[in-house]
N, CA and C atoms as an extended XYZ file, in Angstrom:
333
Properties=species:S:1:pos:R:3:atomname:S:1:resname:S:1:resid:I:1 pbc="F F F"
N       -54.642      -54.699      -94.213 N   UNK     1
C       -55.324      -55.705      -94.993 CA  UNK     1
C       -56.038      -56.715      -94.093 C   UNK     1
N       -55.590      -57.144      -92.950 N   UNK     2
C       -55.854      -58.026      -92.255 CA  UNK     2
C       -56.987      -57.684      -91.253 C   UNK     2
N       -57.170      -56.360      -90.780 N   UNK     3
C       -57.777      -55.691      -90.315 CA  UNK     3
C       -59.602      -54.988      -91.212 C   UNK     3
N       -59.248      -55.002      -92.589 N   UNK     4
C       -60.265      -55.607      -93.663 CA  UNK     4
C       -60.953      -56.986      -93.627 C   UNK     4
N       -60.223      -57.488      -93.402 N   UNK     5
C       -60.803      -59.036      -93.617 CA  UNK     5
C       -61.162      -59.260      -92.240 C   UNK     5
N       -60.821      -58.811      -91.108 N   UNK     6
C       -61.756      -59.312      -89.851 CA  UNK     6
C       -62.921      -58.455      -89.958 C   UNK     6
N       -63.186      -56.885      -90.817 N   UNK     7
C       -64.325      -56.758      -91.244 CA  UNK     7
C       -65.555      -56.916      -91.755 C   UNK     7
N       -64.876      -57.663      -93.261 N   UNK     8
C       -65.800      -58.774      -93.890 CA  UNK     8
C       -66.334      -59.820      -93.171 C   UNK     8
N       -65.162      -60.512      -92.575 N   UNK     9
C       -66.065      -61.545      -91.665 CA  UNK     9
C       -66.950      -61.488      -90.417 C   UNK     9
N       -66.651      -59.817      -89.960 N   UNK    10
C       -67.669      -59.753      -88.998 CA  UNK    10
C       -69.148      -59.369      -89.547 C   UNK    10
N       -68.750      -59.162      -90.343 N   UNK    11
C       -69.895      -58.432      -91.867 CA  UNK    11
C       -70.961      -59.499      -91.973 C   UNK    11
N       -70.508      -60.431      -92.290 N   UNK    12
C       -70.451      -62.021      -93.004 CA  UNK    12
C       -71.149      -62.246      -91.589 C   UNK    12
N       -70.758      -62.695      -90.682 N   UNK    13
C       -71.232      -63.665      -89.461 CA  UNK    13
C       -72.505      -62.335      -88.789 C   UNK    13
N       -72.527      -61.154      -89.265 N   UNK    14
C       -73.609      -60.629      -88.459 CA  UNK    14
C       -75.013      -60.959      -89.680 C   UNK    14
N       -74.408      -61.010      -91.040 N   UNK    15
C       -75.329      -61.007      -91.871 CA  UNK    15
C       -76.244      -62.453      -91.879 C   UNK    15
N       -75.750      -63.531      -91.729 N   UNK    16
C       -75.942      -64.624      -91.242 CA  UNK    16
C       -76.573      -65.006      -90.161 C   UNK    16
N       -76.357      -64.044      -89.162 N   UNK    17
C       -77.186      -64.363      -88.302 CA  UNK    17
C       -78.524      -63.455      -88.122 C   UNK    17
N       -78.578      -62.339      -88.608 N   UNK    18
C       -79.726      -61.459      -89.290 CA  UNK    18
C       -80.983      -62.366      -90.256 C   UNK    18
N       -80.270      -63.051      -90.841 N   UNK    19
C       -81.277      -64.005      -91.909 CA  UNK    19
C       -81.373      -65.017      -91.224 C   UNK    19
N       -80.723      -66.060      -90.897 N   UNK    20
C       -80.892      -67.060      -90.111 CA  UNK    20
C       -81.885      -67.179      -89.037 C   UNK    20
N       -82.138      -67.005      -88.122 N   UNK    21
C       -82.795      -66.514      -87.073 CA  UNK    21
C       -83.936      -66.397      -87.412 C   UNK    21
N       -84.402      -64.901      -88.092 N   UNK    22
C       -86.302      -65.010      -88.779 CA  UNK    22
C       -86.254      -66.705      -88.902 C   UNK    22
N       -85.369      -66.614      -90.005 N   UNK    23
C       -86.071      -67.640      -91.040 CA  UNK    23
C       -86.029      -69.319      -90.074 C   UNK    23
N       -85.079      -69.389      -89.056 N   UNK    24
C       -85.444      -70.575      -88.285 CA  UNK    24
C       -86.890      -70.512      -87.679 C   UNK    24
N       -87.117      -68.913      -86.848 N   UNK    25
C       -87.896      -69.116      -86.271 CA  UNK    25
C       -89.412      -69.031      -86.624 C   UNK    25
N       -89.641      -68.106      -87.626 N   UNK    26
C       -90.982      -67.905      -88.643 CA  UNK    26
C       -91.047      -69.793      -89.461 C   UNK    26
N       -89.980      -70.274      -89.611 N   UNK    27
C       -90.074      -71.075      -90.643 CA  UNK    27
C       -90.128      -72.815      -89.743 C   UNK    27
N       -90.181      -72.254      -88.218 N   UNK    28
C       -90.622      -73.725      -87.077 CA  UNK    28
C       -91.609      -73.287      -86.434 C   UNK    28
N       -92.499      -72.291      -86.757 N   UNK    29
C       -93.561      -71.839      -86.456 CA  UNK    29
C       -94.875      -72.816      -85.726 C   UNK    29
N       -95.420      -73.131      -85.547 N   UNK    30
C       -96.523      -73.868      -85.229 CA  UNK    30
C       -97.832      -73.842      -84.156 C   UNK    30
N       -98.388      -74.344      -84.332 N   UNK    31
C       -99.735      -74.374      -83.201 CA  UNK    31
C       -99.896      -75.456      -82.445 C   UNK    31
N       -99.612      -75.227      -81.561 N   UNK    32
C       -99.761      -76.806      -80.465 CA  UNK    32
C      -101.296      -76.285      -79.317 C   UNK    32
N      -101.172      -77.738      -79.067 N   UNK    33
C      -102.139      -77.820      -78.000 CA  UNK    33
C      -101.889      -78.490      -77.023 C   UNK    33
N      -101.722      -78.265      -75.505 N   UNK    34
C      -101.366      -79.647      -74.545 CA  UNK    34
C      -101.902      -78.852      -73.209 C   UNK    34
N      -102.227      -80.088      -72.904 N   UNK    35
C      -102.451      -79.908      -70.960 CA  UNK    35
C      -101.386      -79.611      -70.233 C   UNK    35
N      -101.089      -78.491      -69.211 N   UNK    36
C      -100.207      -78.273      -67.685 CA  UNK    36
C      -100.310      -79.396      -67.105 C   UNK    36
N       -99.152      -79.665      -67.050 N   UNK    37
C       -98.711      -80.893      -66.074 CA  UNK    37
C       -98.582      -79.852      -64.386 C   UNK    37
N       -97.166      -79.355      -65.144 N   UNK    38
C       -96.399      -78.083      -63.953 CA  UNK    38
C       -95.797      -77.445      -64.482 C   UNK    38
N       -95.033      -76.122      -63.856 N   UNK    39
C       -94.404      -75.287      -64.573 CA  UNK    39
C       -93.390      -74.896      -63.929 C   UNK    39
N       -92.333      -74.141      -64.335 N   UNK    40
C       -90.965      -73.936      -63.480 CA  UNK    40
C       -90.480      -73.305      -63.903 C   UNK    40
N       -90.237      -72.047      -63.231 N   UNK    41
C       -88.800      -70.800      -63.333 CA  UNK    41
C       -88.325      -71.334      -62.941 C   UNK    41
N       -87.195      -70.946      -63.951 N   UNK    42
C       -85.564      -71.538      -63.394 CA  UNK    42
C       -84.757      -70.310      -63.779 C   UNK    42
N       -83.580      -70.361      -63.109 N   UNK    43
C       -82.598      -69.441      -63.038 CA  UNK    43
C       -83.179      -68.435      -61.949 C   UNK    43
N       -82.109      -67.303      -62.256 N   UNK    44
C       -82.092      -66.126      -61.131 CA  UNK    44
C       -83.071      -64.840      -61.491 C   UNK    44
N       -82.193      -63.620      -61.945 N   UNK    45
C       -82.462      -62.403      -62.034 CA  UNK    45
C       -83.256      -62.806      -63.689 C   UNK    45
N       -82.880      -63.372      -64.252 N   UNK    46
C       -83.440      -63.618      -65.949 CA  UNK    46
C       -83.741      -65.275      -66.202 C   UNK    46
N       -84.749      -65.400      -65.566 N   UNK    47
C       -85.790      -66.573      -65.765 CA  UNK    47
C       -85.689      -66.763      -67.035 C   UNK    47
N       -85.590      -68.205      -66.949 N   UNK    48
C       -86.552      -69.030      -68.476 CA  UNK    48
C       -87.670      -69.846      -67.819 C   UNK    48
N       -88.718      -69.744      -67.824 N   UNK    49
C       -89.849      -70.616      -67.694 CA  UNK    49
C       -90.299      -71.683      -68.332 C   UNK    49
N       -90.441      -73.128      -67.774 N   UNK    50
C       -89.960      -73.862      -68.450 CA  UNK    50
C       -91.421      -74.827      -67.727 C   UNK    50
N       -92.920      -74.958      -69.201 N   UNK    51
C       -94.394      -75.471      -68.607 CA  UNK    51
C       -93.774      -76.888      -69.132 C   UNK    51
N       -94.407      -78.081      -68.713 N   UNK    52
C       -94.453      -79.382      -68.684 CA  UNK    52
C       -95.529      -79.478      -68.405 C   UNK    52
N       -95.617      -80.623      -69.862 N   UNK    53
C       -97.367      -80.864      -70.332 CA  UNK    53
C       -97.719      -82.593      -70.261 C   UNK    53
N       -98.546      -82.736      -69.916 N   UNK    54
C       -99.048      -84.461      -69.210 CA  UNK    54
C       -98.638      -85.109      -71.054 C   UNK    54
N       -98.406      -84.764      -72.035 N   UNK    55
C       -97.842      -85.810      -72.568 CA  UNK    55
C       -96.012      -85.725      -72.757 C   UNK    55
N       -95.376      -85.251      -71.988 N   UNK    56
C       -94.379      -85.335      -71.914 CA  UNK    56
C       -93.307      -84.243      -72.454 C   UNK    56
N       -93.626      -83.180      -73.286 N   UNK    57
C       -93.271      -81.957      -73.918 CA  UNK    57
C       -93.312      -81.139      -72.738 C   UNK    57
N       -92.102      -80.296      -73.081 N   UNK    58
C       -91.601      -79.172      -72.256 CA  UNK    58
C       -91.419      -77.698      -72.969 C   UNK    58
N       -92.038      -77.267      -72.606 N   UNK    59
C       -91.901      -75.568      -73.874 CA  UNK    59
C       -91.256      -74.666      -72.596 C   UNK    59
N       -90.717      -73.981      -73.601 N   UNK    60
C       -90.063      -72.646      -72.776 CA  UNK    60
C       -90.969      -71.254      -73.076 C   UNK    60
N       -90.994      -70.576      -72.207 N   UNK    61
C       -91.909      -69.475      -71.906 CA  UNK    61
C       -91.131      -68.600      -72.018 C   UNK    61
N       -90.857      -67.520      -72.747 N   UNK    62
C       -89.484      -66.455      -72.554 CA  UNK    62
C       -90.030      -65.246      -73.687 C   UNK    62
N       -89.060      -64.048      -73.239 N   UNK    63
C       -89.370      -62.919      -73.832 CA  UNK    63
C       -88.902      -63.171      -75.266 C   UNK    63
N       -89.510      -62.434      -76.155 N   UNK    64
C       -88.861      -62.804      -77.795 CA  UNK    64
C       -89.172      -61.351      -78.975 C   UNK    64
N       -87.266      -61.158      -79.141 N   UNK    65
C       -87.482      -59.878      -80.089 CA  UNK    65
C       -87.643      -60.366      -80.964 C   UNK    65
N       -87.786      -61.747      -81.528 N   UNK    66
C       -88.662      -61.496      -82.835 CA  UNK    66
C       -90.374      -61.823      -83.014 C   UNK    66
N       -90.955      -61.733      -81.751 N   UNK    67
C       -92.582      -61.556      -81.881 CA  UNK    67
C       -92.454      -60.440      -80.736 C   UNK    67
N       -91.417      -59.795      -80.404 N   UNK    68
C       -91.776      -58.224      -79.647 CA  UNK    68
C       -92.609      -58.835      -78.556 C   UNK    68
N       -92.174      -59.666      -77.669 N   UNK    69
C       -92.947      -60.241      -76.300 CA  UNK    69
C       -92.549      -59.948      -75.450 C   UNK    69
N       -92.598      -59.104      -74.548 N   UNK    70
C       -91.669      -58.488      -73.348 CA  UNK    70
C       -92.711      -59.607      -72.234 C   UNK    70
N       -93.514      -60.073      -72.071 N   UNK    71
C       -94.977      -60.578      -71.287 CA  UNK    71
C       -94.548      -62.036      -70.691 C   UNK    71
N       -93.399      -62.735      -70.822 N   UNK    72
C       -93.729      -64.030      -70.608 CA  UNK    72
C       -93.941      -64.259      -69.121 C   UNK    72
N       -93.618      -63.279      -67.857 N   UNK    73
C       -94.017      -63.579      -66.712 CA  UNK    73
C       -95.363      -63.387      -66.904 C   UNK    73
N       -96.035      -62.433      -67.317 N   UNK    74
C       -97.636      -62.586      -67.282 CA  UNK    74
C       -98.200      -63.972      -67.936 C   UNK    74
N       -97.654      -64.498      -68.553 N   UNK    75
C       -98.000      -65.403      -69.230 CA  UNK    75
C       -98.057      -66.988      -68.695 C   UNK    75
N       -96.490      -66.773      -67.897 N   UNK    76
C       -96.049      -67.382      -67.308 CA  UNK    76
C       -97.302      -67.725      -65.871 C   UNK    76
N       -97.559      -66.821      -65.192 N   UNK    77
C       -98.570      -66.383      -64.214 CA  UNK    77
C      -100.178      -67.108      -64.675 C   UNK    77
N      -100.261      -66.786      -65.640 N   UNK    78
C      -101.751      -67.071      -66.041 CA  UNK    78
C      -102.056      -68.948      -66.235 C   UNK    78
N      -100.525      -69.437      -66.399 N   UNK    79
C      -101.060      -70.711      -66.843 CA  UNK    79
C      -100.837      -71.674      -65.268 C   UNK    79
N      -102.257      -72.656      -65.373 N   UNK    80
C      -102.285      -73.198      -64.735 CA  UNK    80
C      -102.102      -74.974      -64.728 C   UNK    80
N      -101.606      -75.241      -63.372 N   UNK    81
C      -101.314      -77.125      -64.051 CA  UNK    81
C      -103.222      -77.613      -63.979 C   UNK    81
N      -103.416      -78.853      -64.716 N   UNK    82
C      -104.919      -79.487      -65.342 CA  UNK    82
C      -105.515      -78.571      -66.193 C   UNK    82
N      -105.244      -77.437      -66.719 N   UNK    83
C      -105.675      -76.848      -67.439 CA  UNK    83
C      -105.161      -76.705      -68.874 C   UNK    83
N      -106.151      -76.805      -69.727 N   UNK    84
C      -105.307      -77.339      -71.497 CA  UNK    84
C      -105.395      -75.500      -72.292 C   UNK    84
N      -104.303      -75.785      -73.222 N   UNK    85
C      -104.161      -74.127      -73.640 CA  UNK    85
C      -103.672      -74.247      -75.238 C   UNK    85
N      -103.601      -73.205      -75.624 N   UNK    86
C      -103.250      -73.728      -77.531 CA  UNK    86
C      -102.059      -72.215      -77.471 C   UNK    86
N      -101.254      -73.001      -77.865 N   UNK    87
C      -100.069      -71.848      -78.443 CA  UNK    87
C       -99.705      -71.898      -79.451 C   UNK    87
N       -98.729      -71.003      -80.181 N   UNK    88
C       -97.893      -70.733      -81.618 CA  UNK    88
C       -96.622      -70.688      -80.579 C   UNK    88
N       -95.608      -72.259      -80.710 N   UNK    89
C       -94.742      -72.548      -80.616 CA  UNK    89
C       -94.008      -72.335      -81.986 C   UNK    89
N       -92.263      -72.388      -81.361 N   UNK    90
C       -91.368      -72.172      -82.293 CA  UNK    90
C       -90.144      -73.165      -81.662 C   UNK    90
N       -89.325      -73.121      -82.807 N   UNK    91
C       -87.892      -73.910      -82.388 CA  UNK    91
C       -87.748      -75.219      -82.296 C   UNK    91
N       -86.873      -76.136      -81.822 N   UNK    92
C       -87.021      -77.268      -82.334 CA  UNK    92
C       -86.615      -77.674      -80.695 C   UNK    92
N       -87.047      -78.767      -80.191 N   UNK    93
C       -86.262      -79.693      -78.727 CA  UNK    93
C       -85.271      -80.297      -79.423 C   UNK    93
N       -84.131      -79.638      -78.533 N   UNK    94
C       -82.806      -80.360      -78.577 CA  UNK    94
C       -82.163      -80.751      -77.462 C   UNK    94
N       -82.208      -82.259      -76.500 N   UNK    95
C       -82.163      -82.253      -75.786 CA  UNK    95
C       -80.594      -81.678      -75.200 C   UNK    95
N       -79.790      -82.358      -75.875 N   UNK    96
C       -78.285      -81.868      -75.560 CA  UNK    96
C       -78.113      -80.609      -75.574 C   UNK    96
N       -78.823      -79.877      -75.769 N   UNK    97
C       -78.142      -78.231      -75.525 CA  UNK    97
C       -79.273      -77.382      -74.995 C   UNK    97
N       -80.275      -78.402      -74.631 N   UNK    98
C       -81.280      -77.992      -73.285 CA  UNK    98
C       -82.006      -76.661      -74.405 C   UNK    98
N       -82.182      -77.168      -75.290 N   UNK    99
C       -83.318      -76.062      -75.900 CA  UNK    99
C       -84.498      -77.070      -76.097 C   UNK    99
N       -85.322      -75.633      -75.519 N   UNK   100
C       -86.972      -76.466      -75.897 CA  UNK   100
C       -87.882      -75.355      -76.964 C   UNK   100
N       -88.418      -75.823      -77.548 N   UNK   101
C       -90.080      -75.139      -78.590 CA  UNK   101
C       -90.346      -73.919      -77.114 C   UNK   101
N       -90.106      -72.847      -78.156 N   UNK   102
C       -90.552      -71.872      -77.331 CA  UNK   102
C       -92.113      -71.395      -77.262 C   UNK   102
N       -92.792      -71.246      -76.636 N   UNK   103
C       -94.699      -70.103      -76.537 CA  UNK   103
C       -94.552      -68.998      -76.596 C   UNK   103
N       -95.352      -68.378      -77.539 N   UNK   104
C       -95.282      -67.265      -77.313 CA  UNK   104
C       -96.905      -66.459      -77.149 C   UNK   104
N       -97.446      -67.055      -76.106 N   UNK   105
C       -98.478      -66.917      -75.853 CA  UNK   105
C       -99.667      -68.036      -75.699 C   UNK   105
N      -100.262      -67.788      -74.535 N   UNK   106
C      -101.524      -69.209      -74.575 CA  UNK   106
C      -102.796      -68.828      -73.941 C   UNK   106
N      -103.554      -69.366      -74.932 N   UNK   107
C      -105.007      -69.203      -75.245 CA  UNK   107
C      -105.685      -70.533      -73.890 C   UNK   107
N      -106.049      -70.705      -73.204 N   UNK   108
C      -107.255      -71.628      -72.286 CA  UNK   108
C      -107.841      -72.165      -73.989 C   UNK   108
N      -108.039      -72.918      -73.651 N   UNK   109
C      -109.143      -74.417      -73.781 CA  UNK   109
C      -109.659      -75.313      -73.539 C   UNK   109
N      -110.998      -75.178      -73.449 N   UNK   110
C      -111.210      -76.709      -73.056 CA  UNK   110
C      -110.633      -77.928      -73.176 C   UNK   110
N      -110.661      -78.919      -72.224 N   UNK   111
C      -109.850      -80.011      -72.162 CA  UNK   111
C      -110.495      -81.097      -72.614 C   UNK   111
């Protein structure tokens, strides 16, 4: 019986996080625009790239199975600091748990 019920609840907590997830991330969707300040890999073997923009926002650059982005080092590569770019950010800045609005891709623009 008990061995049932750690079923359901693994049931339960995978189903939850199946729906959850799209719907955070389709549903913090957005289009930003900002100037390269600088940019920074951090970590080791599995980088998060992490651009800083002259008004003070920090986006994270990273691979993402839910827009199928394997690219963020190319991406990562292409952007330059004084140069302004337009992305479809997601996620929310939370500073305490060091999450930032993720890119998932950036367009050049004029500045």
């Amino acid at each position: 019986m008990t061995k049932s019920k750690g079923v359901i609840g693994f049931l339960i907590v995978l189903a939850l996080v199946l729906v959850v997830s799209p719907v955070y991330h389709f549903g913090t969707k957005t289009t930003v625009e900002y100037q390269v300040k600088e940019k920074q890999a951090v970590g080791g073997k599995n980088s998060k790239y992490l651009v800083y923009t002259e008004d003070g926002r920090v986006f994270r650059n990273s691979d993402s199975i839910w827009e199928l982005k394997w690219n963020s080092s190319n991406v990562y590569a292409e952007l330059e600091a004084g140069n302004c770019y337009r992305s479809e950010a997601w996620g929310l800045r939370i500073p305490f748990l060091s999450s930032y609005q993720k890119i998932d891709q950036a367009a050049e623009i004029g500045c």
